[in-house]
C-alpha positions in Angstrom: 98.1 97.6 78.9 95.5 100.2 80.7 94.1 100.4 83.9 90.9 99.7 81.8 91.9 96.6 80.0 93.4 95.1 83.1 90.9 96.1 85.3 88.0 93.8 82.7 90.5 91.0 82.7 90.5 91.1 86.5 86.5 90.8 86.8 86.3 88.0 84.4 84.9 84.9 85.9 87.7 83.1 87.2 88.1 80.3 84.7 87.7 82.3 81.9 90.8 84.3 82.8 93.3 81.6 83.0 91.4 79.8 79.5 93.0 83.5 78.2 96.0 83.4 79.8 97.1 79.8 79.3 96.2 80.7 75.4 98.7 84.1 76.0 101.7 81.5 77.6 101.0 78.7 75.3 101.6 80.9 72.4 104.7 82.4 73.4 106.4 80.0 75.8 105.5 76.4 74.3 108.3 74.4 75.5 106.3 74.1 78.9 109.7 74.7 80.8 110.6 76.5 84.3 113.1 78.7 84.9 115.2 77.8 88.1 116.7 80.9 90.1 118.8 81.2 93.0 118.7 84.3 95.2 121.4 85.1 97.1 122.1 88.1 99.9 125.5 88.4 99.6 124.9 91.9 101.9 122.2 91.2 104.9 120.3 93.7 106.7 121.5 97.2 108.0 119.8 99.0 105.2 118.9 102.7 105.4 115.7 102.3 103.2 112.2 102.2 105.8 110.4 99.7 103.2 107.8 98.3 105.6 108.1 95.1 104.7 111.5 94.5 105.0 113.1 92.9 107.6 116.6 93.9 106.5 116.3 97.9 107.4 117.9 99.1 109.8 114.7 101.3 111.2 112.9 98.2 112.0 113.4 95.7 115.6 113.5 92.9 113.4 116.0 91.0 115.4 118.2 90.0 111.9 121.9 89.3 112.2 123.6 92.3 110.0 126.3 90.8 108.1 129.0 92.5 105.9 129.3 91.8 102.3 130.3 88.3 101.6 133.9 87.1 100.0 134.0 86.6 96.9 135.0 83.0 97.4 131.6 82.3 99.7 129.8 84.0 97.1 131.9 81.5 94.0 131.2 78.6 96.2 127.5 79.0 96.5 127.1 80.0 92.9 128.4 76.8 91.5 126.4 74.8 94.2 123.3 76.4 92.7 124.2 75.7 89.3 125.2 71.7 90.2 121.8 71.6 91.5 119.9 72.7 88.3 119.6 76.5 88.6 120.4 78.5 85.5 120.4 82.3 87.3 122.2 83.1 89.8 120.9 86.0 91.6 122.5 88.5 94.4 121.3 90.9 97.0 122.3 93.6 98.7 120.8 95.3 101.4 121.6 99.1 101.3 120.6 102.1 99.5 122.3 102.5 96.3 125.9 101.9 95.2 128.5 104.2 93.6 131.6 103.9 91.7 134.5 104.4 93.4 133.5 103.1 96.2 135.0 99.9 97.7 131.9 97.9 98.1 131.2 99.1 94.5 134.7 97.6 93.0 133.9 94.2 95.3 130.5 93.5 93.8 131.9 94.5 90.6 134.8 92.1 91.2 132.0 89.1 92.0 129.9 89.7 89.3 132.9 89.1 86.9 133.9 85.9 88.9 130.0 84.7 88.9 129.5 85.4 85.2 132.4 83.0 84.5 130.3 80.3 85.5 128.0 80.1 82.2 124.2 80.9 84.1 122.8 84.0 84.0 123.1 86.6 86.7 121.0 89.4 88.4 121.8 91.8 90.6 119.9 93.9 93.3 121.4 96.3 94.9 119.2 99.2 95.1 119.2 102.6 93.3 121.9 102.8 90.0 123.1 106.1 88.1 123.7 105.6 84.3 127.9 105.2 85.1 127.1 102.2 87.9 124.7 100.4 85.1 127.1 100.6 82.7 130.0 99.0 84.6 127.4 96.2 86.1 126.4 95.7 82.4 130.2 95.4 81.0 131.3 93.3 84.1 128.8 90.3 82.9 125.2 91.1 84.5 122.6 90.1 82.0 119.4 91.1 84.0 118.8 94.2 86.6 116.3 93.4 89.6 114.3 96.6 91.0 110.9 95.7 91.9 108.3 99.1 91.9 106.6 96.7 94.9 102.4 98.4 94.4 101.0 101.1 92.2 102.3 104.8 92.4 99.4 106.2 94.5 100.2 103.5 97.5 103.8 103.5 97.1 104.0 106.2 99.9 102.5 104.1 102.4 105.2 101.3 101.9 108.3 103.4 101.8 108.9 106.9 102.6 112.8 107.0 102.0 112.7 107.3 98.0 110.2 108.0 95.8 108.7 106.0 93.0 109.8 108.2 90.3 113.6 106.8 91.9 112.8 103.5 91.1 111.7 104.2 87.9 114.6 105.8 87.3 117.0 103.4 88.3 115.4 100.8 85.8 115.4 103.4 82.8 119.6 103.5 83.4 119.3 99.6 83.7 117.8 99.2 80.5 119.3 102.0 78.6 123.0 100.3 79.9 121.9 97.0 77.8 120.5 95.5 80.8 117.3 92.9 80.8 115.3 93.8 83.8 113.2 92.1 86.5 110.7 93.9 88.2 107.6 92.9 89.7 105.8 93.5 92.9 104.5 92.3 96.4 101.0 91.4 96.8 99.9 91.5 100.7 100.5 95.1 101.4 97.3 96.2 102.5 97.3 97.7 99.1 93.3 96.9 97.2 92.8 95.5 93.9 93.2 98.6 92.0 96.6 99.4 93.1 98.0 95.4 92.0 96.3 96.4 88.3 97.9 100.0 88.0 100.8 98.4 89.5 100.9 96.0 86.1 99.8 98.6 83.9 103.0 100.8 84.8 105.4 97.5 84.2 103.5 96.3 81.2 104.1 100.1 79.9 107.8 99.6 80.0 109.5 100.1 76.3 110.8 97.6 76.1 108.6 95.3 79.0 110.5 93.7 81.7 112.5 90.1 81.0 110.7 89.2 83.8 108.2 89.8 86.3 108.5 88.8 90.1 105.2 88.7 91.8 105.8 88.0 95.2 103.1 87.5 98.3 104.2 89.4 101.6 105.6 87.4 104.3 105.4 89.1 107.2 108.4 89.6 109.3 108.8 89.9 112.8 110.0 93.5 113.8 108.7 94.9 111.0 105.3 97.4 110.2 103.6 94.9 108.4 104.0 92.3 111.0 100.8 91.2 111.3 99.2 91.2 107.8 96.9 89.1 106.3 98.1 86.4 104.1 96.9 86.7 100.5 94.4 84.2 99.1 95.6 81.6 96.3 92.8 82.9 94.3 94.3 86.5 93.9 97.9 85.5 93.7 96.4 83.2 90.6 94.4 86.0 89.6 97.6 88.5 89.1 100.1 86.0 87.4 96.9 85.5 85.0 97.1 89.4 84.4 100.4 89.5 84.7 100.9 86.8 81.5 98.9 88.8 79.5 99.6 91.9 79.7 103.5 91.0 79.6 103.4 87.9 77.1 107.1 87.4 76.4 108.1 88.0 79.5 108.8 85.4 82.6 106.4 85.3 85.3 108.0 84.5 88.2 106.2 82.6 91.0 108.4 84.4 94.2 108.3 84.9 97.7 105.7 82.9 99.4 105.6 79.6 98.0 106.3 78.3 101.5 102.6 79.6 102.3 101.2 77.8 99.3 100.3 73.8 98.3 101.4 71.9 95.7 98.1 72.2 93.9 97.9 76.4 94.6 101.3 76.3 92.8 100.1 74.1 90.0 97.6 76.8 89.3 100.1 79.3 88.8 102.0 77.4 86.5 98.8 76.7 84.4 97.9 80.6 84.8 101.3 81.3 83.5 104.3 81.6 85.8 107.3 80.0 83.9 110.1 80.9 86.8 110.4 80.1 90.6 113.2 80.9 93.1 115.0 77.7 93.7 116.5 76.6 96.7 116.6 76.9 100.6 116.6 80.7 100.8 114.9 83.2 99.4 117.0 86.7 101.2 116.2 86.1 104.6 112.9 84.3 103.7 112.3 79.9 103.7 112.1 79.2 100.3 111.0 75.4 99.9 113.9 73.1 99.9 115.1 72.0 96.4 114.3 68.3 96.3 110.4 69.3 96.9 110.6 71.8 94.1 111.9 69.2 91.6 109.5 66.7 92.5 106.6 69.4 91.8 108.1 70.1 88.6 108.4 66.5 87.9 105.1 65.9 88.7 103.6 68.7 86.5 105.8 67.5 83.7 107.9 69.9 83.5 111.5 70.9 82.7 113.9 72.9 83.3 115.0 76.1 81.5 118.5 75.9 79.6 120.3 79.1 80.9 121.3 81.9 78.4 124.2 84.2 79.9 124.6 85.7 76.5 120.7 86.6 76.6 119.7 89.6 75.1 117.6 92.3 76.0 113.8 93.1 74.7 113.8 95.5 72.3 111.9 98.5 72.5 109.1 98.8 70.1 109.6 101.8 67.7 106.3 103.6 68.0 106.1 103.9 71.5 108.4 105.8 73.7 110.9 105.0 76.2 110.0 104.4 79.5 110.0 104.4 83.0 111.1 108.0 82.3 111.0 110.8 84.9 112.1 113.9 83.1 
């Protein structure tokens, strides 16, 4: 969708909006079901990216404990602890740059994944910037869905992260998707960005061919050490607001309710739900983030009447529609 189109949903009166977005979610996800995550750094801090938001790079006093990519059988262990407790995708993290074939850290993750995949959920990697040969392997190795968030619209992106460009992001997901790879990519609400950049920031993901498998939108937590420190928190009313949009303008797509839930009641989360989000991060951590502890989430979802999603490891990508071209594309 345009700039335009979003920007009129946006400025609708409040209940209006999520009257069109339930009608959006209840058309294309009736089985009023969630879909239960678990996020995973397997790789914490010491990153080489200045995102000013993160607590994990290394250019920021943050005060986090760097820690070397985890074993394999650490990683096994708490995959199959996540699915025992209901999640059906696993997700990992790594804190650094980019990875590169033939590299050792590039042969371990690969190594993991293939382990992980074994397990029957479906798994998503993050692990910054990917050529065309790294998403192939990751795709052939048994990862069904690519995380790589563009985090605000283009024309703010510079005053979040200076150490890659935009147009790199976008270029990591085109190799994503054209490897075979569903992807995941949202954005962060709380930046000190205005309401303009969160819509252009949804036009340029709902102009993805094909659209994202899902989208993260995620409310800043400020970290200690970090540039961004001391921002606001975002109101419930615009984080409601954007996963209205967000539904949509992405219909068949999985709105994830992400960081920040810790910051938000029960009922602000029920609202979400009802607006549209169908996925949540599920557990006790969310990276280095409090996520709220499992027992509290299923309660919620029990209370809403709710279930859980079945997981789909041999999931398949959206397909691109015909008459519109491929993109992100930076060429």
């Amino acid at each position: 969708m345009k700039y335009e189109e979003l920007a009129s949903l946006h400025a609708l009166p409040f209940f209006e909006l999520l009257k069109k977005s339930r009608a959006v979610h209840e058309e294309n996800w009736p089985e009023n079901e969630v879909q239960l995550c678990t996020l995973l750094s397997i790789k914490t801090g010491g990153c080489s990216e200045d995102c000013s938001y993160c607590s994990q790079s290394a250019r920021h006093s943050s005060g986090i404990q760097i820690e070397r990519l985890m074993e394999k059988d650490a990683v096994m262990e708490r995959a199959q602890a996540a699915r025992a407790s209901g999640s059906t995708r696993f997700c990992m993290g790594a804190a650094w740059k980019g990875v590169r074939n033939g590299t050792k850290r590039f042969d371990q993750v690969v190594d993991i994944i293939e382990s992980v995949s074994s397990l029957g959920m479906e798994v998503c990697v993050t692990l910054g910037e990917l050529g065309a040969e790294e998403a192939t392997i990751l795709k052939e190795a048994g990862v069904t869905a690519y995380n790589h968030n563009v985090d605000t619209s283009p024309e703010y992106y510079p005053n979040i992260v200076t150490s890659h460009t935009y147009d790199d992001r976008l270029n990591t997901i085109r190799h994503a998707q054209d490897a075979g790879m569903s992807i995941c990519c949202g954005g962060i609400l709380g930046l000190g960005e205005d309401t303009k950049d969160r819509l252009k920031m949804i036009e340029v993901i709902s102009e993805f061919n094909p659209q994202p498998e899902s989208v993260p939108i995620n409310s800043l937590m400020p970290m200690p050490g970090t540039p961004l420190e001391g921002s606001n928190p975002v109101e419930i009313f615009d984080v409601v607001r954007m996963i209205a949009v967000a539904r949509i303008a992405c219909p068949r797509a999985k709105v994830r309710l992400s960081a920040g839930r810790t910051q938000m009641s029960e009922e602000g989360q029920a609202m979400c739900f009802f607006a549209g989000a169908n996925s949540i991060f599920y557990g006790d951590k969310l990276l280095t983030a409090e996520n709220p502890a499992i027992k509290k989430d299923l309660e919620l979802i029990e209370k809403l009447n709710l279930s859980a999603q079945a997981p789909n490891p041999q999931m398949q990508p959206p397909q691109s529609e015909c008459d519109k071209p491929l993109s992100p594309c930076c060429g």
